[in-house]
C-alpha positions as CSV (number, residue, x, y, z in Angstrom):
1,X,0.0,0.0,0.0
2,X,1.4,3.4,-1.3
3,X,2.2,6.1,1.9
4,X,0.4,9.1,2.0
5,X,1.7,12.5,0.7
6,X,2.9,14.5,3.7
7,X,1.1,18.0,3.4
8,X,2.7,21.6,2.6
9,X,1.2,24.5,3.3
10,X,2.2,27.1,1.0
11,X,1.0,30.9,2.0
12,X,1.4,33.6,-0.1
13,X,-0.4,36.6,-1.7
14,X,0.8,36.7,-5.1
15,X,-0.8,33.8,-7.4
16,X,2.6,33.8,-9.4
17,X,4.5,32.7,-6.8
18,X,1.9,30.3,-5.4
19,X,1.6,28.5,-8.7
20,X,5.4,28.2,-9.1
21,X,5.7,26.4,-5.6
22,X,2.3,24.4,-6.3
23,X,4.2,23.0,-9.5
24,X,7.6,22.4,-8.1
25,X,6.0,20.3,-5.1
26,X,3.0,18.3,-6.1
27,X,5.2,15.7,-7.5
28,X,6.0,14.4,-3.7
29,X,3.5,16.2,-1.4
30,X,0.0,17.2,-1.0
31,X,0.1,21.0,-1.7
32,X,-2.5,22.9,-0.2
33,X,-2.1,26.9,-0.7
34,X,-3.4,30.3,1.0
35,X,-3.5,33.6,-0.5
36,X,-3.6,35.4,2.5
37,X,-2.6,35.1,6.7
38,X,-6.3,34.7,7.7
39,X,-7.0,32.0,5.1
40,X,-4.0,29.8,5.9
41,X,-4.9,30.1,9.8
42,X,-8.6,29.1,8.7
43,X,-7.0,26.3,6.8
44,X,-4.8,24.9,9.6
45,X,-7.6,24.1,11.9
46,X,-8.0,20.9,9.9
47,X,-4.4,20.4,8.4
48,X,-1.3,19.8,10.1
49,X,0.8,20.4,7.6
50,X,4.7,18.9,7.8
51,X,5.7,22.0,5.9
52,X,4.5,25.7,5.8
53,X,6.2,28.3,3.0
54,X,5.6,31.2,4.5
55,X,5.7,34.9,2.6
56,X,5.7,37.9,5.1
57,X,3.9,40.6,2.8
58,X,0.8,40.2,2.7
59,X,-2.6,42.4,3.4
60,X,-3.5,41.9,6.6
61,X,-2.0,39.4,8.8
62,X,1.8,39.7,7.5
63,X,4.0,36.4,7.7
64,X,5.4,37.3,11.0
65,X,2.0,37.1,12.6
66,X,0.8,33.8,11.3
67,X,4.2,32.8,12.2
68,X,4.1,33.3,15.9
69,X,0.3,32.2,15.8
70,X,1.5,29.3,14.5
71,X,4.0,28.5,16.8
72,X,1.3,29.4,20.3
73,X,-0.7,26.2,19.1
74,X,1.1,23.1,20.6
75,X,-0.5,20.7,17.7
76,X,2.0,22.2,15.1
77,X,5.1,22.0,17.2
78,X,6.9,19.6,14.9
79,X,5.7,21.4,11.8
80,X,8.5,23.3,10.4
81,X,7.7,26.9,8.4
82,X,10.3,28.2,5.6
83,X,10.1,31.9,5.3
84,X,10.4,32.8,1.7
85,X,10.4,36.1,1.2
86,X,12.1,39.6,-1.1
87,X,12.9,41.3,2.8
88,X,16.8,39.5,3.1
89,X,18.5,42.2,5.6
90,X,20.1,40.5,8.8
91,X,17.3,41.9,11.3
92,X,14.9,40.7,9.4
93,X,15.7,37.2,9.2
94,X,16.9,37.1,12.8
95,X,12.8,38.6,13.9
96,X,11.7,35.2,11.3
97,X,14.1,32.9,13.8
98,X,12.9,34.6,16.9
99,X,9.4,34.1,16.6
100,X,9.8,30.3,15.3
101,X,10.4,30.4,11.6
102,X,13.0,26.9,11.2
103,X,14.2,28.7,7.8
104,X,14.7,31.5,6.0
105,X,15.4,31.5,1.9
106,X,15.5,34.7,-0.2
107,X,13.7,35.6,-3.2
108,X,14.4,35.0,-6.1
109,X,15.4,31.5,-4.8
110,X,17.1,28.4,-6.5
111,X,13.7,25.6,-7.3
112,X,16.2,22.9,-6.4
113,X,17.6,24.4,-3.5
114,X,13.9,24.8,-2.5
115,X,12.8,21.4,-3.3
116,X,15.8,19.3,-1.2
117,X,15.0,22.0,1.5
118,X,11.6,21.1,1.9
119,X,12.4,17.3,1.8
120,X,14.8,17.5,4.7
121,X,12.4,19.5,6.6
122,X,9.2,16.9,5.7
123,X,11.6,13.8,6.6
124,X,12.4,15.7,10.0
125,X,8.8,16.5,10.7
126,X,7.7,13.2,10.2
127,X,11.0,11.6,12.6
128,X,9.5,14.5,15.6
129,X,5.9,13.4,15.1
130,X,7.0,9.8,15.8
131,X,9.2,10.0,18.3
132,X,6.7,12.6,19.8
133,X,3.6,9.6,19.9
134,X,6.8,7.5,20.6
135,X,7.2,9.5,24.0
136,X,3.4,9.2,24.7
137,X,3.4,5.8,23.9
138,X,6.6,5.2,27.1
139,X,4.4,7.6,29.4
140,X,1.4,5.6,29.0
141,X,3.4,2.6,29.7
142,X,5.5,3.6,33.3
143,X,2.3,4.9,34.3
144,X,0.4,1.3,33.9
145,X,3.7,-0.3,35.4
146,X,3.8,2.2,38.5
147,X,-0.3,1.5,38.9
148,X,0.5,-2.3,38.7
149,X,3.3,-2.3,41.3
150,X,1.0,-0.5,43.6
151,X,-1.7,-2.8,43.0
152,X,0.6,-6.0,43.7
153,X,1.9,-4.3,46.7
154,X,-1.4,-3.7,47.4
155,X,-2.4,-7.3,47.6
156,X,0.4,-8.4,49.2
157,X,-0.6,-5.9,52.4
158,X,-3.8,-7.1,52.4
159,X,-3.0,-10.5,52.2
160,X,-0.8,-10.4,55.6
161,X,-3.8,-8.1,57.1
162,X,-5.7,-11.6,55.9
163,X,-3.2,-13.8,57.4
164,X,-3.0,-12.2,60.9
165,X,-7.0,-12.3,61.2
166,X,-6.9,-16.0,60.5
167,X,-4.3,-17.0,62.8
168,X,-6.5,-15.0,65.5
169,X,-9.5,-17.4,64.6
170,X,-7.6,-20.8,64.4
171,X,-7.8,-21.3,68.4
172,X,-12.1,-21.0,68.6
173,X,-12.7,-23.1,65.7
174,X,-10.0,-25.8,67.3
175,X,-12.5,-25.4,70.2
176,X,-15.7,-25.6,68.2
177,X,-14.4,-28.7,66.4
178,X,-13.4,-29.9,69.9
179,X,-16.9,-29.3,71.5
180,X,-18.6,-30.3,68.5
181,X,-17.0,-34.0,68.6
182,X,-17.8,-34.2,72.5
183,X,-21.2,-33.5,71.3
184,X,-21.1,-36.0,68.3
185,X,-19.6,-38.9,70.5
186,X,-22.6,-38.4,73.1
187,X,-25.3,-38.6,70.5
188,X,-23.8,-39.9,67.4
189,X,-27.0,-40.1,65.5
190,X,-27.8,-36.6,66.3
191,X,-28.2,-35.0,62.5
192,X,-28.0,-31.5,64.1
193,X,-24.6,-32.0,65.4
194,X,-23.5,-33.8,62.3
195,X,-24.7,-30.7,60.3
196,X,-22.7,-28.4,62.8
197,X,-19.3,-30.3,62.3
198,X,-19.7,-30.0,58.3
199,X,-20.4,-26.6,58.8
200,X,-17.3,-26.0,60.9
201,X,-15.1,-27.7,58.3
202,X,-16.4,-25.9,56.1
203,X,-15.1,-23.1,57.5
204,X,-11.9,-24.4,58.5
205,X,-11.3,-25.4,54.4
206,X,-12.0,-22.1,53.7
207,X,-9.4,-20.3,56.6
208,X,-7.0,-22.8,55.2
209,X,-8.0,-21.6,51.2
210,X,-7.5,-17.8,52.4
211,X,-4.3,-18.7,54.2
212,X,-2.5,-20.4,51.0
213,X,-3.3,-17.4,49.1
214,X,-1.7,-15.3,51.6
215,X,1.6,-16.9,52.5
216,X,2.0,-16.5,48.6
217,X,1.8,-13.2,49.1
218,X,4.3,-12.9,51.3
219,X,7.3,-15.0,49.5
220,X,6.8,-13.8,46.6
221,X,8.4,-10.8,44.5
222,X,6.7,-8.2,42.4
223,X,8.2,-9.4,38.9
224,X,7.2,-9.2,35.1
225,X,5.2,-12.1,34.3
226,X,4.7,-14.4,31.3
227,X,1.1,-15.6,31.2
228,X,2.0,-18.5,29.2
229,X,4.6,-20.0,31.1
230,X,2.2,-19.7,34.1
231,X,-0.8,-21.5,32.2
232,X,2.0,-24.4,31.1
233,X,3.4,-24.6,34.7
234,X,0.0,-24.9,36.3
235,X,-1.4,-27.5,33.3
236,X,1.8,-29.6,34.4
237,X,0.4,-29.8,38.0
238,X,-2.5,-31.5,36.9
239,X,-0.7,-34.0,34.6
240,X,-0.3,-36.2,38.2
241,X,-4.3,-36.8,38.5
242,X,-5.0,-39.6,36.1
243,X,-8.3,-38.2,35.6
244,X,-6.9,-35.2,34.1
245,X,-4.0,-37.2,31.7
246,X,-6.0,-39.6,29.9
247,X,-10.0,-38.6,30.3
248,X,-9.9,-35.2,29.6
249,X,-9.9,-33.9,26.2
250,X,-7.4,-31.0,26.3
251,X,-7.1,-28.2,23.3
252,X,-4.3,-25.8,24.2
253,X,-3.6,-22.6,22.0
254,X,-0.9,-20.4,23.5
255,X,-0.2,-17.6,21.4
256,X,3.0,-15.1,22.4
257,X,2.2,-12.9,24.9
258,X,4.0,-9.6,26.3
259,X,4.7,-9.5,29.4
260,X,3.0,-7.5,33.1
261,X,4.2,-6.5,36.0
262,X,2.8,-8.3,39.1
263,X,3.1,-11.4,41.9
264,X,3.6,-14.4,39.9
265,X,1.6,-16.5,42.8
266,X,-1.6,-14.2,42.6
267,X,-1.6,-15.4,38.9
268,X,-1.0,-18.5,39.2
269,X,-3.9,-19.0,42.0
270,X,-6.4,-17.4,39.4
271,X,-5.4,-19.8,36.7
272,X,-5.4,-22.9,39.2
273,X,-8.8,-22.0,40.7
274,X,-10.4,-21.5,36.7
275,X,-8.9,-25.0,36.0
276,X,-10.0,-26.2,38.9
277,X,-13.4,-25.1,38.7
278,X,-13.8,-26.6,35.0
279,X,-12.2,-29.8,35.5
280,X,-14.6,-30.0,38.8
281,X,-17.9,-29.0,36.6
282,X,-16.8,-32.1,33.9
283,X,-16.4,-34.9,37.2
284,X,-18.3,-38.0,35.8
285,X,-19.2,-36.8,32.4
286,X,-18.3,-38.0,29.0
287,X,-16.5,-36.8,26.1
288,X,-15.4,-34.1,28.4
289,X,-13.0,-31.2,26.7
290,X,-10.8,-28.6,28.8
291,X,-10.1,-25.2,25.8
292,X,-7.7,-23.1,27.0
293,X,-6.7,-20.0,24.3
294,X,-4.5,-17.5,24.7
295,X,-3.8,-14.2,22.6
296,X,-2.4,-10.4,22.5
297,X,-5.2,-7.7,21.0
298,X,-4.1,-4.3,22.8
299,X,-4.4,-6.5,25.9
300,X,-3.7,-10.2,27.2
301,X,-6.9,-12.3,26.3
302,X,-7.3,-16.0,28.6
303,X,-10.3,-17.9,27.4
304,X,-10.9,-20.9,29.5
305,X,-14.1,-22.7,28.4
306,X,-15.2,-26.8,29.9
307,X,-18.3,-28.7,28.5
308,X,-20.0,-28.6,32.2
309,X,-23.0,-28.9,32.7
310,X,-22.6,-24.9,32.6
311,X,-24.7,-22.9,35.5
312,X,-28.3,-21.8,35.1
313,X,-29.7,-18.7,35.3
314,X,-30.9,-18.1,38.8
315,X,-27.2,-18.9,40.2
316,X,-25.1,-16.9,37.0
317,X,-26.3,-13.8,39.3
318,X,-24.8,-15.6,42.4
319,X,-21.2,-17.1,41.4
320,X,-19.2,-13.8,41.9
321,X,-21.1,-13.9,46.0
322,X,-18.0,-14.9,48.2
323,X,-19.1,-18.8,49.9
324,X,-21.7,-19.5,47.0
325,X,-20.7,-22.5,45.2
326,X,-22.9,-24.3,42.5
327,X,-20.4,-27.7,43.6
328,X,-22.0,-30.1,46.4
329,X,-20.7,-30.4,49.9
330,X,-18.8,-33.7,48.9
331,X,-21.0,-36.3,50.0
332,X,-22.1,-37.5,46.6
333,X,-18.4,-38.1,45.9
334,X,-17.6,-35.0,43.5
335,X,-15.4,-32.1,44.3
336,X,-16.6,-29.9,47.6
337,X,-16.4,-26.2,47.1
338,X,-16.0,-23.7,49.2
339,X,-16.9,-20.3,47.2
340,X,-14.3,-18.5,47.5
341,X,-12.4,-19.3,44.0
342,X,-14.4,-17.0,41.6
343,X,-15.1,-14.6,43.6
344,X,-11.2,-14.2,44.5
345,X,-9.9,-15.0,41.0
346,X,-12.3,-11.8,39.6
347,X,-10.9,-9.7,42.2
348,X,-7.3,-10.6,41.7
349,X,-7.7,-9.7,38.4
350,X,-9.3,-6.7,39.1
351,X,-7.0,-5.5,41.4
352,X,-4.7,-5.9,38.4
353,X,-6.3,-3.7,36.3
354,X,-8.1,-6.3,34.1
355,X,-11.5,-8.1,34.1
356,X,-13.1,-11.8,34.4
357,X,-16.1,-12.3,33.1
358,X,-18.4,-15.8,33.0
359,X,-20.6,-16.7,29.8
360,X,-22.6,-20.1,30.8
361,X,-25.9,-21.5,29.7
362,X,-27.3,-25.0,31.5
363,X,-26.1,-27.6,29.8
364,X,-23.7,-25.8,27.7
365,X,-20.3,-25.6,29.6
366,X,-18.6,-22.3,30.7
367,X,-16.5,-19.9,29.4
368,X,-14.4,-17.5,31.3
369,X,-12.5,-14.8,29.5
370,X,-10.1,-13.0,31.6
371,X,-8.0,-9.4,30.1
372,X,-4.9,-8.3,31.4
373,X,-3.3,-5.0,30.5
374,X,0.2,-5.0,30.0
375,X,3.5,-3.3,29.1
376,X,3.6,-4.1,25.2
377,X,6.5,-4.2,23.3
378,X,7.6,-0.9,21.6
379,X,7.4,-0.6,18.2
380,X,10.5,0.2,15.8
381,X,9.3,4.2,14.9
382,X,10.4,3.6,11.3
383,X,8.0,0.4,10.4
């Protein structure tokens, strides 16, 4: 595909001399042209032209004017103006630099020297535009670094906050268990008590869920992160249940990935938990399929989806509620849960900047799509 022209500006009262410069520079620009000061300021509030050739008499608004008006508005600092004009004394080239002119030629002028003039000047324009959205481009990206340390950080404090309150509740629930067993041996066909000791592990699973997350925290440095090589260390994990190696239909698609700054361990729960969750919903089914995609679109894209029996309406508003599970509590044999894996995963990745979101019909699986902004590689300015 051909580039576009770059656009001169050419400004001048005399149609003579704008027809001369329009006919030495269409060949390798877009050549727009104004015959007076007010015109060409009219002009420039929808061009941004690389090049302005700039006469400085003319009625009205003279060169030096539109010049320095030029020069006040911030979205033509990497235009460059050329002054062409029959006023050559010292003083009056020296007021064209002062007030922003980049050059100064005197008529009559050499059409050639013109010509590679205005080429250097478009070529330089066009290097300061880029390295200008260049500069934007490396702002944009500290900033989302610093707010991702401060979010990891974040989590991190919280998560020994989290740790000291449930170290402060392990000694009553050893005494509820206690009491609850005195109970149970006294009456053992008491369902009440029974139901009070499930409850009670329940609890318990969950301090000890809460508490794995946080001594993560704790070892664990803020670090750039590769997505993929977390996905390929947690999949390995689950190589060791048999259930997982040979029953489950597995359809992996890593694509390359930047990189983010963050706590490799906070990631690495989210992705354990999703698996977790959709090898769980697939216990005792057939021709069950674990898809796991992963791609780079302006952000980091995880698509996670199972062939579950998926989750019905009524509870889709519920799985993000901390303790809601759609699993059983274990006693038909398939996976407990405890509640807290979603609603922790989507807050993780939250706190990250990002979002999880959960598509499900019943009897159609799940799919959980999870974005991640991240620190992008930069471009080469010149492609």
């Amino acid at each position: 595909m051909e580039n576009k022209k770059l656009s001169v500006l050419v400004i001048d009262d005399n149609l003579r001399n704008r027809n001369i410069l329009l006919k030495l520079l269409s060949g390798n620009f877009e050549v727009n042209v104004a015959e007076s000061g007010e015109k060409a300021l009219e002009q420039m509030e929808a061009l941004t032209p690389a090049v302005i050739l700039l006469d400085i008499m003319m009625p009205g608004i003279d060169g030096y004017e539109v010049c320095q008006r030029i020069r006040e508005n911030s979205k033509f600092d990497s235009t460059k103006i050329i002054i062409i004009s029959g006023k050559g004394m010292v003083d009056e080239r020296l007021k064209g630099y002062s007030i922003g002119a980049d050059d100064y030629m005197i008529k009559p002028f050499d059409h050639h020297e013109l010509q590679e003039k205005v080429a250097v000047y478009a070529k330089l324009h066009n290097t300061e535009a880029r390295l200008k959205a260049l500069n934007t481009h490396l702002e944009e990206q500290v900033e989302l670094r610093a707010q991702q340390l401060v979010q990891a950080e974040r989590m991190a404090t919280i998560g020994m906050n989290v740790a000291q309150i449930i170290h402060n509740l392990n000694n009553p629930l050893s005494m509820l268990v206690g009491y609850a067993r005195i109970l149970q041996r006294k009456d053992p066909n008491d369902k009440y008590v029974e139901k009070l000791i499930n409850a009670i592990d329940s609890l318990v699973n969950m301090t000890k869920t809460l508490l794995t997350f946080t001594k993560q925290d704790r070892r664990t440095e803020v670090q750039e992160i590769d997505l993929n090589t977390i996905i390929e260390k947690e999949l390995s994990f689950f190589e060791i249940d048999s259930r997982y190696k040979y029953d489950i239909k597995k359809q992996i698609s890593l694509k390359p990935l930047p990189k983010f700054i963050g706590v490799p361990t906070h990631i690495a729960q989210v992705i354990s938990n999703l698996i977790k969750n959709s090898l769980d919903a697939m216990e005792g089914r057939e021709h069950s399929t674990l898809t796991i995609s992963t791609e780079y679109n302006k952000r980091i894209n995880l698509i996670i989806s199972d062939t579950g029996p998926g989750i019905s309406k009524e509870n889709m508003d519920k799985i993000f509620d901390p303790f809601f599970s759609t699993k059983g509590d274990g006693s038909d044999g398939k996976p407990a849960g405890t509640g807290l894996g979603l609603p922790f995963s989507r807050n993780m990745i939250e706190a990250y900047g990002g979002q999880l979101t959960v598509e499900s019909q019943a009897g159609k699986g799940v799919t959980i799509k999870v974005f991640l902004p991240c620190n992008d590689e930069i471009l080469n300015s010149a492609a």
